[in-house]
Residue, then its C-alpha position, 0 to 999 in steps of 0.5 A: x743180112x748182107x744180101x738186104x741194102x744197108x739202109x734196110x738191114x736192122x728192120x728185117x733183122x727182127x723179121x727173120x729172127x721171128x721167121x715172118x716172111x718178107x715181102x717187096x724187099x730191095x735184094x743185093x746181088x753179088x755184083x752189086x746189082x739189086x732186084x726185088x724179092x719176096x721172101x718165106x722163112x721156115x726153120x728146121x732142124x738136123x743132126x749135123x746142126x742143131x737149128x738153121x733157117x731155110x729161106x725160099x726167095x722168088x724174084x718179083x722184079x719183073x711183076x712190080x715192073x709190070x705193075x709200076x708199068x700199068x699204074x703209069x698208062x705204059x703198059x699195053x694189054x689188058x689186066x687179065x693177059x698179064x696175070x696170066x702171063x705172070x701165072x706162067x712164068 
């Protein structure tokens, strides 16, 4: 539970113990930097280990940038250039 920021640790708990996905979450990297994720959640089971979690992360940080960017009149090109940038990335 470390990669959540420490304010935001006990609420997401019970969302990856029920397996719900997360989504907009502040993830902390390594070095202490941070960036927004949106996370899926599965559990699986193999021999070697009798239940584990797999977690599939996608960085979303430039996306909520954009939109941040659109809400406030900075963003330059239409809505539906940007989607289509954001389908190709």
């Amino acid at each position: 539970m470390e990669f959540f920021a420490e304010t935001d640790r006990e609420e997401h708990k019970s969302l990856v113990k029920n397996l719900q996905g997360i989504n907009r979450v502040k993830h902390l990297a390594k070095e202490e930097r941070s960036f927004y994720v949106n996370i899926s959640l599965t559990d699986s089971e193999y021999q070697v280990a009798p239940k584990v979690i797999l977690a599939m992360v996608i960085d979303v940080t430039e996306r909520i940038e954009a939109e941040h960017a659109g809400d406030s009149g900075q963003q330059d090109g239409h809505p539906r250039e940007m989607a289509t940038g954001v389908a190709m990335n």
